[in-house]
N, C-alpha and C positions, 0 to 999 in steps of 0.2 A: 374932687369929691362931689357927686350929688347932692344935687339940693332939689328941695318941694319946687315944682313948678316946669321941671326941668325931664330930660327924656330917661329913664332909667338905665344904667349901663348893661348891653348885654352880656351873655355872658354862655360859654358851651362848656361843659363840666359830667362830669361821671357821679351818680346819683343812685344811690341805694332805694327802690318802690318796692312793694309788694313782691320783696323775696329775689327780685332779680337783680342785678349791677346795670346800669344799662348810662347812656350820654342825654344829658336834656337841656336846653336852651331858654334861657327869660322867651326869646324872639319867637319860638314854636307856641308859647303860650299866650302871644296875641290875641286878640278879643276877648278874653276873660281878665276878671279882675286878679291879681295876684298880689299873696300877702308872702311879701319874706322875712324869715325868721331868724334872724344870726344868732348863736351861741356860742358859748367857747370852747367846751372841748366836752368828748363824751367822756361816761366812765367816772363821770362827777356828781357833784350833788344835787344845786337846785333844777340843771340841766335836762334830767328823766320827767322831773314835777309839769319842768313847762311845755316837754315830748307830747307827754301823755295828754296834757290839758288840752293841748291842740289837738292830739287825736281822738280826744275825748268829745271836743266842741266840732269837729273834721263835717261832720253832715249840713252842722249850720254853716258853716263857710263853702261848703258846695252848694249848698239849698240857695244861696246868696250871687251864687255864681261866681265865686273864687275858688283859683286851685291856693292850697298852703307849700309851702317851700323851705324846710329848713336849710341852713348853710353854717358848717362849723371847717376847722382849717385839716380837722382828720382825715384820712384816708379813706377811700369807702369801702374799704374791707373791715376798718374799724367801726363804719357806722354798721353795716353787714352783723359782726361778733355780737355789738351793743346792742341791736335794736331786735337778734331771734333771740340772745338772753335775756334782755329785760326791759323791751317794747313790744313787745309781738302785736299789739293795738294799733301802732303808728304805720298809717298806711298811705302818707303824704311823698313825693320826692324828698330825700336827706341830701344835699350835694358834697360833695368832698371840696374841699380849696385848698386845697395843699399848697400850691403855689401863693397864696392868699391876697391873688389881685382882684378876686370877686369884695374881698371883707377893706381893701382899701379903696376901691372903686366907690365902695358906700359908703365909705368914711370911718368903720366900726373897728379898724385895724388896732391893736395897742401894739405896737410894732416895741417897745420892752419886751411884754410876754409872749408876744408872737400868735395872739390870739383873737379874736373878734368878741369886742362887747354885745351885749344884750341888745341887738340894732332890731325894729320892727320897723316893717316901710310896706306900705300899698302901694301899687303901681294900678292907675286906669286900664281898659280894653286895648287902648292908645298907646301903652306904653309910657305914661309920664306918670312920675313919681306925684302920690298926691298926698301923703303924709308921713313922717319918720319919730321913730320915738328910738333914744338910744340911752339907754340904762346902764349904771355898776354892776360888776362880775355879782354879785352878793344878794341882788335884786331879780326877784322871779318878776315875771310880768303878767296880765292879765288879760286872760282868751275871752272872757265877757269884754272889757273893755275896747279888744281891736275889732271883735266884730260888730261890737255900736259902732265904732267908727267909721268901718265898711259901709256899714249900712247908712249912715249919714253922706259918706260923699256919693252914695250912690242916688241917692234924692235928685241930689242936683239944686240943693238950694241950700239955704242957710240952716243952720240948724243953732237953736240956741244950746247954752250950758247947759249938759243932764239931757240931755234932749235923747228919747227911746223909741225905736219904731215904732208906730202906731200915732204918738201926737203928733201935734201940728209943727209945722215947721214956722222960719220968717217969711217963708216967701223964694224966691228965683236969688241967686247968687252972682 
């Protein structure tokens, strides 16, 4: 399992974008920041709320110079079904993990239900993991919250508690 500090595992996967099926790689996304988004399965409840929130906040995490990534253990013909019926908004890569060595790779695995907890992880330009939040199935997370965070490690310094773009920071880290 990955840990903060550490290099992010890659990973070459089939991925639902912008209408097409296509293969995409953590490794190809090099030099950009990347926010990945584990959830558990489509076709569910709080699952669509934290779709759309990310494709809702999708510009500010471009604007910031992050691609978004979701990763569930479906198939991508299921993310495909789910996302022209009832995302049509969501215009990030959706990856399929069928095999779900991406979701134990990051440690988000419930290997009981066979599905990936609410795992949120930024990875640097560099490729090293630089923050993980991993949540209960029952627990929506929060698209304002990850991309303060973004935007704090992107400073390059300390940032205290509550700390928001624009104020001041501690200093160099």
């Amino acid at each position: 399992m990955v840990k903060v500090g550490q290099k992010a595992p890659d990973f070459h996967a089939q991925a639902y974008v912008n209408g097409q099926i296509t293969s995409i790689s953590l490794s190809e996304m090099r030099g950009k920041w990347v926010v990945l988004v584990f959830y558990p399965l489509d076709f569910t409840f709080v699952c669509p709320t934290e779709l759309r929130a990310f494709a809702e906040q999708y510009d500010g995490f471009r604007k910031a110079g992050a691609e978004v990534v979701a990763i569930s253990v479906d198939s991508v013909y299921s993310h495909k079904a789910w996302i022209e019926r009832d995302l049509p908004q969501v215009k990030y890569p959706v990856v399929a993990d069928l095999t779900k060595v991406v979701a134990r790779e990051y440690g988000v695995l419930d290997e009981e239900k066979g599905l990936a907890l609410r795992g949120t992880f930024i990875i640097d330009p560099d490729g090293t993991l630089r923050y993980q939040v991993v949540a209960d199935l029952g627990l929506g997370r929060s698209t304002d919250e990850t991309l303060r965070v973004l935007q704090a490690l992107q400073t390059g310094e300390l940032c205290p508690a509550n700390w928001r773009p624009g104020q001041k920071t501690l200093g160099k880290g």
